[in-house]
TIVEXMI-772488 format. One record per atom (N, C-alpha, C): residue number from 0; atom name; x, y, z. Coordinates in steps of 0.1 Angstrom, whole numbers, padded with zeros to 4 digits. Atoms other than C-alpha are relative to their C-alpha. Example, Ala and Ser with C-alpha at 12.3 -4.5 7.8 and 13.67 -1.06 7.14 Angstrom:
<atoms>
ATOM  num  atomo      x      y      z
ATOM    0      N   0009  -0012   0000
ATOM    0     CA   0123  -0045   0078
ATOM    0      C   0009   0012   0000
ATOM    1      N  -0009  -0011   0000
ATOM    1     CA   0137  -0011   0071
ATOM    1      C  -0008   0011   0008
</atoms>
This chain:
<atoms>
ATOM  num  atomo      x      y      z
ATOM    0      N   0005  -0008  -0012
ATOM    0     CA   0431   0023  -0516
ATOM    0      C  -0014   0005  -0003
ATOM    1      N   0012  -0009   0001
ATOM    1     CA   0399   0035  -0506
ATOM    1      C  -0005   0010   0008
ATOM    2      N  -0003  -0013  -0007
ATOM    2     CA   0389   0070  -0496
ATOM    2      C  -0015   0000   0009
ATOM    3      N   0014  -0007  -0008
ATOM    3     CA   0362   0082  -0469
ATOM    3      C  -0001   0012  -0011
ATOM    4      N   0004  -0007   0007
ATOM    4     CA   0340   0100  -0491
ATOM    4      C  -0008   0013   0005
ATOM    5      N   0009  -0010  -0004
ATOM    5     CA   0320   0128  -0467
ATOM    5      C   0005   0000   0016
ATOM    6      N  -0002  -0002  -0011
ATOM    6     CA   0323   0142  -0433
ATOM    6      C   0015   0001   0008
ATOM    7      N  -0009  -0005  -0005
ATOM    7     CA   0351   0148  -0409
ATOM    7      C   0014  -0009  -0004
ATOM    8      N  -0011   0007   0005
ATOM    8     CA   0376   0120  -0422
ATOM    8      C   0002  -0001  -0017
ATOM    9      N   0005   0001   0015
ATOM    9     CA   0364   0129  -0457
ATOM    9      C   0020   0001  -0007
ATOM   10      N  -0016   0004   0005
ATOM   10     CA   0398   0119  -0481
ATOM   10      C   0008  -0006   0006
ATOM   11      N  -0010   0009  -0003
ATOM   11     CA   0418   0099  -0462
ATOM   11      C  -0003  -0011  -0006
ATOM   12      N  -0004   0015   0006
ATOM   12     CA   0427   0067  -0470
ATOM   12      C  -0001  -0016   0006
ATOM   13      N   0002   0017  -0007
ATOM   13     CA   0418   0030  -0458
ATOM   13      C   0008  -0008  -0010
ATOM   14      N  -0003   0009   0004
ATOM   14     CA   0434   0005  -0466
ATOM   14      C  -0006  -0011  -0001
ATOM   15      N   0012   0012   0005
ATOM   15     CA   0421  -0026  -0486
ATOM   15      C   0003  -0015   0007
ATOM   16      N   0000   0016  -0004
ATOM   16     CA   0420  -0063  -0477
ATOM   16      C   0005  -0006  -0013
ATOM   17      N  -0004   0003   0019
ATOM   17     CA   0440  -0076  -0508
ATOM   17      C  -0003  -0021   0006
ATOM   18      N   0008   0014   0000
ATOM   18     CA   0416  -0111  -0506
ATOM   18      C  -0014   0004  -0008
ATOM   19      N   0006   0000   0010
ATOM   19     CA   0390  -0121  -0530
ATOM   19      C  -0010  -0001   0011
ATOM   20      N   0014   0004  -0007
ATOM   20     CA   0367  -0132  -0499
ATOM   20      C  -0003   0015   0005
ATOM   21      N   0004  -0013  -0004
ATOM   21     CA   0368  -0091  -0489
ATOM   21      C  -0008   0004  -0015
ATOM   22      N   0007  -0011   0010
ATOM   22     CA   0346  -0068  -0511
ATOM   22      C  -0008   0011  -0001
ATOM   23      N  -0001  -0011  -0007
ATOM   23     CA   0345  -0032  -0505
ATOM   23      C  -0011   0003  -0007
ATOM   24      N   0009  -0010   0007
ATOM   24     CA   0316  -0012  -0515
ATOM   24      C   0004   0006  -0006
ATOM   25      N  -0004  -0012   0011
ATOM   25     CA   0324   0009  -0545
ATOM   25      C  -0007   0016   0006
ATOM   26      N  -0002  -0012   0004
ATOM   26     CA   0326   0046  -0545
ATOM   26      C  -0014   0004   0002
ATOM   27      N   0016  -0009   0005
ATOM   27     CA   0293   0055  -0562
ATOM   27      C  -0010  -0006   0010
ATOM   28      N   0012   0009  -0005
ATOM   28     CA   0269   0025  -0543
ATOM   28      C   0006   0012   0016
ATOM   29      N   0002  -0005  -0021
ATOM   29     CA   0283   0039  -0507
ATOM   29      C  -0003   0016  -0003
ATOM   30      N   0003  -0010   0002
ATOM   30     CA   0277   0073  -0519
ATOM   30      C  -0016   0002  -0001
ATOM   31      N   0015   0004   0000
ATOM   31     CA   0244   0064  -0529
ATOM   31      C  -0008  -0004   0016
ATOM   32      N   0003   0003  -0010
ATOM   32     CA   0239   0050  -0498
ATOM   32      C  -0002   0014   0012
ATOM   33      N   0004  -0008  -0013
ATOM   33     CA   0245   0079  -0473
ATOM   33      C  -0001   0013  -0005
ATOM   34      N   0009  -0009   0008
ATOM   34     CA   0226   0101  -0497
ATOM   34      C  -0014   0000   0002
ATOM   35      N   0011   0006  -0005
ATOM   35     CA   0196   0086  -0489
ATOM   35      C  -0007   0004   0009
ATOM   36      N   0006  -0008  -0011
ATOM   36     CA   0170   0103  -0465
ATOM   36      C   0001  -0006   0012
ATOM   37      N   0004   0007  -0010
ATOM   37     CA   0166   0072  -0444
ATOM   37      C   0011  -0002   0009
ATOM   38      N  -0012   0002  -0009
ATOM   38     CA   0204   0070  -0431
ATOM   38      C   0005   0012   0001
ATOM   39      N  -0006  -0010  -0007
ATOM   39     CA   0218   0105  -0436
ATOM   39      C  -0009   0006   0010
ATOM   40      N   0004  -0006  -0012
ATOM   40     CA   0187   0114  -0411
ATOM   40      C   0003  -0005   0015
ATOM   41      N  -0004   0004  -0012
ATOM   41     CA   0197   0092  -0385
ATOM   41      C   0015  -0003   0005
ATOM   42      N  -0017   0005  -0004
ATOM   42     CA   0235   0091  -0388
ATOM   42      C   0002   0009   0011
ATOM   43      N  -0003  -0015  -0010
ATOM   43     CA   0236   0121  -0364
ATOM   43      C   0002  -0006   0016
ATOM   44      N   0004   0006  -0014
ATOM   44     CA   0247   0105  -0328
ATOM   44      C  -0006  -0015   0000
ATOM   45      N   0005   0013  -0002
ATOM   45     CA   0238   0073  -0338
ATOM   45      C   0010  -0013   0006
ATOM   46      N  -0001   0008  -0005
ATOM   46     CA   0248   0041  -0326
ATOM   46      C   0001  -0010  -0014
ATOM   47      N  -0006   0003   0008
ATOM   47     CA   0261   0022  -0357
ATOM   47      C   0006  -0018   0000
ATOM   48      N  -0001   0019  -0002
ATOM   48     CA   0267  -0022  -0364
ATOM   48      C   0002   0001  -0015
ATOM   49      N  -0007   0002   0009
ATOM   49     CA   0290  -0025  -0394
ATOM   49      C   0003  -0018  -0004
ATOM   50      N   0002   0014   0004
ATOM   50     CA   0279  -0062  -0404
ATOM   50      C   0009  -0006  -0014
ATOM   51      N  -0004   0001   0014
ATOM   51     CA   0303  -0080  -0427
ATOM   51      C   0010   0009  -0001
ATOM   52      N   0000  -0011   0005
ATOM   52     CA   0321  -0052  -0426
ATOM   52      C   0015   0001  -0008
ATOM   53      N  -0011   0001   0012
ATOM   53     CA   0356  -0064  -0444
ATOM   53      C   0012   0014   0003
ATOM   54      N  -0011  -0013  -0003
ATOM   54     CA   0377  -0030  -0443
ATOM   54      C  -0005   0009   0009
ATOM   55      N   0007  -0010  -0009
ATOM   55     CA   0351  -0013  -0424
ATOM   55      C  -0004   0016  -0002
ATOM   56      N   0007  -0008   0003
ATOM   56     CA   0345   0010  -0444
ATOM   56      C  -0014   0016   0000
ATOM   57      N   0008  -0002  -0001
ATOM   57     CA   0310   0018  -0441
ATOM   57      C  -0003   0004   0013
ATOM   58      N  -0002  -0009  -0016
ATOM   58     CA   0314   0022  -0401
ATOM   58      C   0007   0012  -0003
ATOM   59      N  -0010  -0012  -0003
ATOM   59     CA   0345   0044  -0403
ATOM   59      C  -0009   0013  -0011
ATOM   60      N   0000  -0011   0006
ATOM   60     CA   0323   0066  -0431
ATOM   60      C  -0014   0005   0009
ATOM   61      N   0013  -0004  -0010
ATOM   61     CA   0291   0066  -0403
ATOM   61      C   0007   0009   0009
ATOM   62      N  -0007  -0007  -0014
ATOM   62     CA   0317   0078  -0377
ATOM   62      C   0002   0016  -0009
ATOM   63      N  -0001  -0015   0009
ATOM   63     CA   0328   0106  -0404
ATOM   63      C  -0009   0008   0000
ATOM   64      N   0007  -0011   0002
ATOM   64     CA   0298   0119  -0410
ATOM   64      C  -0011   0002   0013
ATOM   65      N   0004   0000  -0017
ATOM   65     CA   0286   0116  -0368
ATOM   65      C  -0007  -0009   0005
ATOM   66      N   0003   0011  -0010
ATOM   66     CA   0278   0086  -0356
ATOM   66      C   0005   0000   0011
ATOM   67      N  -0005   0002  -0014
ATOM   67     CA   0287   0081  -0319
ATOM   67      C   0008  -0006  -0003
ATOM   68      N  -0009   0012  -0003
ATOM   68     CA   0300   0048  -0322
ATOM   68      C  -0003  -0011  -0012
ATOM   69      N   0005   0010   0011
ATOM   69     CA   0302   0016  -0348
ATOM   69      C   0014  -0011   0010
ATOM   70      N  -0004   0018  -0002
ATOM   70     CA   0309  -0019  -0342
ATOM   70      C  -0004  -0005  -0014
ATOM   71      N   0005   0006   0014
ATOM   71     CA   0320  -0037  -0369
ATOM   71      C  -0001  -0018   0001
ATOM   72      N  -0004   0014  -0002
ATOM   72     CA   0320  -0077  -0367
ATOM   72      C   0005  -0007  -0015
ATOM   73      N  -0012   0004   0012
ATOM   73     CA   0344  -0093  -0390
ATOM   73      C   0006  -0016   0006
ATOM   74      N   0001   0012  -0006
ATOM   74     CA   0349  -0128  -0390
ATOM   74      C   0020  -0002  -0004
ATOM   75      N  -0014   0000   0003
ATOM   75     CA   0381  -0129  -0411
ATOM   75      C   0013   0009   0004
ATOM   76      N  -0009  -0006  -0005
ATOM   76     CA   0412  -0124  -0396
ATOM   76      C   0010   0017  -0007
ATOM   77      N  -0015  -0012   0004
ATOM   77     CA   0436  -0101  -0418
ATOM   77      C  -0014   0009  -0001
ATOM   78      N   0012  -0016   0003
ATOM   78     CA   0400  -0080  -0421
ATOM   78      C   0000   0007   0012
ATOM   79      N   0000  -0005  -0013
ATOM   79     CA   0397  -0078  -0383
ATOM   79      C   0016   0014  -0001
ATOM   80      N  -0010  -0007  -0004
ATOM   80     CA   0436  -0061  -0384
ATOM   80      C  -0003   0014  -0009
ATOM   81      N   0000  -0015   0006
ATOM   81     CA   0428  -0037  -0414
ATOM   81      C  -0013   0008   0007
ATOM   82      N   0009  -0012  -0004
ATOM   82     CA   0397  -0023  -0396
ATOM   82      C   0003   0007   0011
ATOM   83      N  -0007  -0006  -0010
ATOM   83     CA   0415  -0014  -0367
ATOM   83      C   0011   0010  -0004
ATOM   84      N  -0009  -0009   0005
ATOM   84     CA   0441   0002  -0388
ATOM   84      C   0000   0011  -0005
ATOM   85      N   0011  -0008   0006
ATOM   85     CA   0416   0017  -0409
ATOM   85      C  -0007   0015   0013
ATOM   86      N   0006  -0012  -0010
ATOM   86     CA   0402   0035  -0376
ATOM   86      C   0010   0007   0008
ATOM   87      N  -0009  -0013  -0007
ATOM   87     CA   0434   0046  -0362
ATOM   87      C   0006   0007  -0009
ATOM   88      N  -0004  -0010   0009
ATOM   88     CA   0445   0062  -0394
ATOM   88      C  -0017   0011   0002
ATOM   89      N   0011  -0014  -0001
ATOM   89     CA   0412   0083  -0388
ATOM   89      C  -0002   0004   0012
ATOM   90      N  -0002  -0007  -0011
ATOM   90     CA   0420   0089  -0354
ATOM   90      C  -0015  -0003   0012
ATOM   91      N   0016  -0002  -0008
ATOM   91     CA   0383   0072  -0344
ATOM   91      C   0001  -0013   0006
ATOM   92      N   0005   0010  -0005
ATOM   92     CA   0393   0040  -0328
ATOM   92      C  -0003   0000   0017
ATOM   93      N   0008  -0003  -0006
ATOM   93     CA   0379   0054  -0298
ATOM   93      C  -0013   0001   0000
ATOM   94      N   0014   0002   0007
ATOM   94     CA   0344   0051  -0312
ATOM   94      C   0000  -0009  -0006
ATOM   95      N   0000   0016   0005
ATOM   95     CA   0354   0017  -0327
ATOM   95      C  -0001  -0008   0008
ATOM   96      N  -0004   0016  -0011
ATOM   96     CA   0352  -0018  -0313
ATOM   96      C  -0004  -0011  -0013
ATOM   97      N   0002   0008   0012
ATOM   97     CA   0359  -0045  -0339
ATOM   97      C  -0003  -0015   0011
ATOM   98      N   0010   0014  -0005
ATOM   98     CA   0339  -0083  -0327
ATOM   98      C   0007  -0006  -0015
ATOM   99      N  -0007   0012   0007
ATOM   99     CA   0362  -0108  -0342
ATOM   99      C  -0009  -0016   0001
ATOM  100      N   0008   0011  -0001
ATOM  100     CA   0337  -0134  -0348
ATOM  100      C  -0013  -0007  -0007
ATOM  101      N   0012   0001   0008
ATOM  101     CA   0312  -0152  -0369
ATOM  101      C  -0012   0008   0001
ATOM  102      N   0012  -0013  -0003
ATOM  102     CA   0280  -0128  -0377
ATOM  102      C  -0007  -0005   0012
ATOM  103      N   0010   0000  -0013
ATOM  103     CA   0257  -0148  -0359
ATOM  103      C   0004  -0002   0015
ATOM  104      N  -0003  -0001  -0011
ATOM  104     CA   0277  -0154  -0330
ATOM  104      C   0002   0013   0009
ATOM  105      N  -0003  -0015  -0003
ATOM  105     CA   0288  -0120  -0327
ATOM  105      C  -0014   0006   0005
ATOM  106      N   0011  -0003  -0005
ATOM  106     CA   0249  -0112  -0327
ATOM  106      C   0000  -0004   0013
ATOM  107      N   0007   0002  -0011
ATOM  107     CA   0239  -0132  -0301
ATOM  107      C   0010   0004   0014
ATOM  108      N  -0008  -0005  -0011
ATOM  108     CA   0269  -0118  -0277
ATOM  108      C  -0006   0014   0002
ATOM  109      N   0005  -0014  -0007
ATOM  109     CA   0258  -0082  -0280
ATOM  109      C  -0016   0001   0001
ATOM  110      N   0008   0000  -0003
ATOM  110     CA   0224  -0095  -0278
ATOM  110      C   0001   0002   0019
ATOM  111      N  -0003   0002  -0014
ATOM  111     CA   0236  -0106  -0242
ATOM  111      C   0001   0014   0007
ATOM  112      N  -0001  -0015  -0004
ATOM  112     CA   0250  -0073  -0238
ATOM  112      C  -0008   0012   0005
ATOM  113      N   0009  -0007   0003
ATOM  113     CA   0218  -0057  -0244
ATOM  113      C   0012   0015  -0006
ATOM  114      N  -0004  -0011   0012
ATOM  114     CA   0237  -0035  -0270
ATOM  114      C  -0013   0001  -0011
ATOM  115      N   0017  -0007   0009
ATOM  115     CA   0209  -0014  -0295
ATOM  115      C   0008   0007  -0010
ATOM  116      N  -0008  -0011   0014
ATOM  116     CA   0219   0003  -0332
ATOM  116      C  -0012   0000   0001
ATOM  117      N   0010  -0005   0008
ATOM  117     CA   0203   0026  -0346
ATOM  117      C   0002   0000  -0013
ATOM  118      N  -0003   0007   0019
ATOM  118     CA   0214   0017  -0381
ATOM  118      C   0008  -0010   0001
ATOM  119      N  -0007   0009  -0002
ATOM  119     CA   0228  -0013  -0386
ATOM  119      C   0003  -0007  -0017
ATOM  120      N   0001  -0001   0012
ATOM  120     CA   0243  -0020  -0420
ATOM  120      C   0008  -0020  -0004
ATOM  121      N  -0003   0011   0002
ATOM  121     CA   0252  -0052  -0435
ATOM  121      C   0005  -0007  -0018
ATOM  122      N  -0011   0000   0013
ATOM  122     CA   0272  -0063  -0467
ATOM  122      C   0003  -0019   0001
ATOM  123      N  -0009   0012   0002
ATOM  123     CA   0279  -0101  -0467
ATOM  123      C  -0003  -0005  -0013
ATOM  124      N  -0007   0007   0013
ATOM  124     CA   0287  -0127  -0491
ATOM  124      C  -0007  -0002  -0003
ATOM  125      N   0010   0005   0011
ATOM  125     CA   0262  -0128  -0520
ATOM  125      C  -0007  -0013   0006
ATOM  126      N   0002   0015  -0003
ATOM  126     CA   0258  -0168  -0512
ATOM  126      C  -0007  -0002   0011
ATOM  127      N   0005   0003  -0013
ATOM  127     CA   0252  -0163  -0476
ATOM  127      C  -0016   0005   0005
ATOM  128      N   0014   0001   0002
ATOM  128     CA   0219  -0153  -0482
ATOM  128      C  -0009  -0010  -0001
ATOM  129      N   0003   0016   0008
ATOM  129     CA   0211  -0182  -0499
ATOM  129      C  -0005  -0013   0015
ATOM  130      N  -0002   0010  -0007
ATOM  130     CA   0221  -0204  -0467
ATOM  130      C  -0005  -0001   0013
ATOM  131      N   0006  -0006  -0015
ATOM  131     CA   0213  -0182  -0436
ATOM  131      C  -0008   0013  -0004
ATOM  132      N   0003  -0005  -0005
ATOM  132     CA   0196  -0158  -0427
ATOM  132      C   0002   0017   0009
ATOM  133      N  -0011  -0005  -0012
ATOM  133     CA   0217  -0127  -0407
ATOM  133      C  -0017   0010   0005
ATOM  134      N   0010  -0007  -0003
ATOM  134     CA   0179  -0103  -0405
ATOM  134      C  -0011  -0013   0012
ATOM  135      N   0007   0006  -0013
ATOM  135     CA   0162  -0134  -0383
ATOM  135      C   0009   0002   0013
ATOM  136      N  -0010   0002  -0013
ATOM  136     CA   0196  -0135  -0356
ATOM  136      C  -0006   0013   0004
ATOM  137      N   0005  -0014  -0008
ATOM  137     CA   0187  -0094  -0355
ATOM  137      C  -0012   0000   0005
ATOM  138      N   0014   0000  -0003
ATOM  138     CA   0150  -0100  -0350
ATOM  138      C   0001  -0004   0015
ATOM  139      N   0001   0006  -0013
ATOM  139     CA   0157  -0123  -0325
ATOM  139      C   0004   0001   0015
ATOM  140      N  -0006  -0007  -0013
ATOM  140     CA   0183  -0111  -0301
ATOM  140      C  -0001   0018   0003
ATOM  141      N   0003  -0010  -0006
ATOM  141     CA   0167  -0076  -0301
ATOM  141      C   0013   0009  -0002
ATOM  142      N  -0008  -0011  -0002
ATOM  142     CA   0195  -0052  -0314
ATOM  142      C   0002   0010  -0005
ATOM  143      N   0010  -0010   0009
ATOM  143     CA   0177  -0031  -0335
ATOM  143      C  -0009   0009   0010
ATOM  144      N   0006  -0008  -0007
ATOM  144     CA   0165  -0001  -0319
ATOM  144      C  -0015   0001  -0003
ATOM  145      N   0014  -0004   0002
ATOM  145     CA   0125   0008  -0318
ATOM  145      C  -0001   0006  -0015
ATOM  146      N   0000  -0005   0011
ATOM  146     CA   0132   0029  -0347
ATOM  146      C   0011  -0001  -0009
ATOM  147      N  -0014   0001   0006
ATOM  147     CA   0164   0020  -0361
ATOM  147      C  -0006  -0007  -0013
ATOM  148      N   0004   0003   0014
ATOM  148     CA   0167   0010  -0397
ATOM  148      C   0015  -0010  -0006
ATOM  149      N  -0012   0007   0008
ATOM  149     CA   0188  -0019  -0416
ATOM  149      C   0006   0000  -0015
ATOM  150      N   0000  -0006   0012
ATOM  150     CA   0202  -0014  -0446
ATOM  150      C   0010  -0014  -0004
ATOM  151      N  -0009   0012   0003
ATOM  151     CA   0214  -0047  -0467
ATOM  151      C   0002   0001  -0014
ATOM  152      N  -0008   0001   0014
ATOM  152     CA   0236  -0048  -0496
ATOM  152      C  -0004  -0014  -0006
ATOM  153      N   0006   0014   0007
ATOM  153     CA   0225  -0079  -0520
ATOM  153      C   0001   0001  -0013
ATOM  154      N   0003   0000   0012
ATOM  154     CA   0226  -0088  -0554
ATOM  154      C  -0010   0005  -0004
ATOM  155      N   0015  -0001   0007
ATOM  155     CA   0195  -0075  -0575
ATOM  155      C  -0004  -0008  -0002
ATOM  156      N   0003   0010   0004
ATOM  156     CA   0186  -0107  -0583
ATOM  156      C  -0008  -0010   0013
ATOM  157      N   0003   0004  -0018
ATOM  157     CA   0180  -0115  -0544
ATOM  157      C  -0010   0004   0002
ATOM  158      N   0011  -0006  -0007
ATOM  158     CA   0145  -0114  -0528
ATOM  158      C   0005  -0001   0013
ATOM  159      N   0001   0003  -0009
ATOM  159     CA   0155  -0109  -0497
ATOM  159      C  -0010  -0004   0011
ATOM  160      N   0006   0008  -0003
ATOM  160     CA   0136  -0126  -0470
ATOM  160      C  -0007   0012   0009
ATOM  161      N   0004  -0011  -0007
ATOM  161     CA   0109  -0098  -0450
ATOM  161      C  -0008  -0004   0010
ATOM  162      N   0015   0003  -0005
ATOM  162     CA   0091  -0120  -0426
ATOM  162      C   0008   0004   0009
ATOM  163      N  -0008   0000  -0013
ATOM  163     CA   0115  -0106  -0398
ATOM  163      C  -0004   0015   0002
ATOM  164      N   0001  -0010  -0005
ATOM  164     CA   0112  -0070  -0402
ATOM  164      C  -0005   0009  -0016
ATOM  165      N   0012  -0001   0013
ATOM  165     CA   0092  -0043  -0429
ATOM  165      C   0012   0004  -0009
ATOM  166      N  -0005  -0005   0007
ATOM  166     CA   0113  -0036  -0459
ATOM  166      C  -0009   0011  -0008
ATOM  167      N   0008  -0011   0001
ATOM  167     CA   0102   0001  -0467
ATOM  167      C   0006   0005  -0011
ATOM  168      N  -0007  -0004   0012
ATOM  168     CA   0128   0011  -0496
ATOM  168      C   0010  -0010  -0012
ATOM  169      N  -0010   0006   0008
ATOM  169     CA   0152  -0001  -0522
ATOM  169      C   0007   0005  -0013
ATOM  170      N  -0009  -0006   0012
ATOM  170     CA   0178   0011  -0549
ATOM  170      C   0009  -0009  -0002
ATOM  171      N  -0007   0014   0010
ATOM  171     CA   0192  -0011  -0575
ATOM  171      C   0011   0014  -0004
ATOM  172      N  -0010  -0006   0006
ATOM  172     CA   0228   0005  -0585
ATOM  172      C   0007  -0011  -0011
ATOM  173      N  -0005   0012   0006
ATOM  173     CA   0242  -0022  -0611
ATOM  173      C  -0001  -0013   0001
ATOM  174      N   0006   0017  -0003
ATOM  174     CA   0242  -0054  -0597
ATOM  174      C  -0004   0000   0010
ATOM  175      N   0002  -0003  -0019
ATOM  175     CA   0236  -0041  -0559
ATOM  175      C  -0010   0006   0001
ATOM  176      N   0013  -0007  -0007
ATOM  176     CA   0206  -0034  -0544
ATOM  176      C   0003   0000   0015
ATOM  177      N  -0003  -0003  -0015
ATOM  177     CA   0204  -0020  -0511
ATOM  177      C  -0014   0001   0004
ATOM  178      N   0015  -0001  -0005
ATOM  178     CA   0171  -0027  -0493
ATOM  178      C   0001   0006   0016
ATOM  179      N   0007  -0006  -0018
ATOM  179     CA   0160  -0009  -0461
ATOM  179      C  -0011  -0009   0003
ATOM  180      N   0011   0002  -0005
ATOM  180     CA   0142  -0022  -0437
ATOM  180      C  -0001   0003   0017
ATOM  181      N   0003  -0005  -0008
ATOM  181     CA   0128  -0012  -0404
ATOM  181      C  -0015  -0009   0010
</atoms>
C-alpha cells in the first residue's frame, strides 16, 4: 500500500497496481515534489493532468492538498480500475475523471475539448522518452495554461528534450530527476 502523504486525505491508503509495467513514485521523491515552491504555490484551486499516472497517486495527492480537479490518463487497464478506486476511497471521485487511453491520444482529445491545467505532471516509462516525445503533443494541442508549469519524472541520466517549452528547475533524488518546465 501507498499512503497520501499531506492535506485533507493525508494517511489513507491507495492501493497499488501489483504489475511491473506500474511504478509508483516513492514516498520521499513525491514528497520532494510537493515541497517545492513551484507546485505547492499553484496547487491551490488548480486544474491538475495526472500523466502516466498508474495508481494515480500524484492526482489524488494534488486533490488532497486543493486542487479543483485532476485528470489522470492511464493507458493500462487494471491501472484505469485502481485509480478510480483509489479516488473513491478518498471520497474525491467527484473531482476525478480517469481518460482510458494512450497519452498522446488522450492529449489530443482534451486538446479538442479545449481543456487547460495548471500543472500538469507526468511520470512515464523511462524508455518512452527515448521513443516519443509526450512535452511536444502538450505544446501542440495547447493544454498547458499561460502560466502553468510541467513537472516530469525521468531518469537522471535523461536530457530531456526543451525545444517545446523553458525548463526552469530540476532535483535529482537518486535515480529520479524531476524537471520543471514552464
Amino acid at each position: 500500500m501507498i499512503r497520501v502523504i499531506g492535506g485533507a486525505f493525508k494517511g489513507r491508503q491507495l492501493k497499488l497496481v501489483r504489475s511491473p509495467l506500474v511504478r509508483p513514485m516513492p514516498a520521499k521523491l513525491k514528497e520532494a515534489l510537493f515541497n517545492i515552491s513551484a507546485v505547492r504555490e499553484k496547487i491551490k484551486g488548480a486544474a491538475v493532468l495526472d500523466g502516466f499516472a498508474g495508481t494515480g497517486s500524484i492526482g489524488i495527492e494534488a486533490l488532497s492538498r486543493g486542487a479543483e480537479t485532476a485528470v489522470f490518463i492511464e493507458e493500462f487497464y487494471p491501472a484505469v480500475k485502481t485509480i478510480k478506486l483509489n479516488l473513491v476511497r478518498c471520497e474525491a471521485e467527484d473531482r476525478g475523471r480517469v481518460v482510458h487511453k494512450e497519452f498522446n491520444r488522450a492529449v489530443i482529445e482534451l486538446g479538442k475539448q479545449k481543456a487547460a491545467f495548471d500543472l500538469i505532471f507526468l511520470d512515464p516509462p523511462y524508455r518512452l522518452l527515448d521513443e516519443r516525445n509526450p512535452l511536444k503533443v502538450i505544446k501542440k494541442r495547447g493544454i498547458l495554461n499561460k502560466k502553468g508549469t510541467i513537472v516530469l519524472r525521468h531518469f537522471f541520466k535523461t536530457i530531456p528534450d526543451q525545444t517545446h517549452f523553458k525548463l526552469f528547475r530540476s532535483q535529482t533524488i537518486g535515480d529520479d530527476t524531476l524537471s520543471f518546465f514552464r
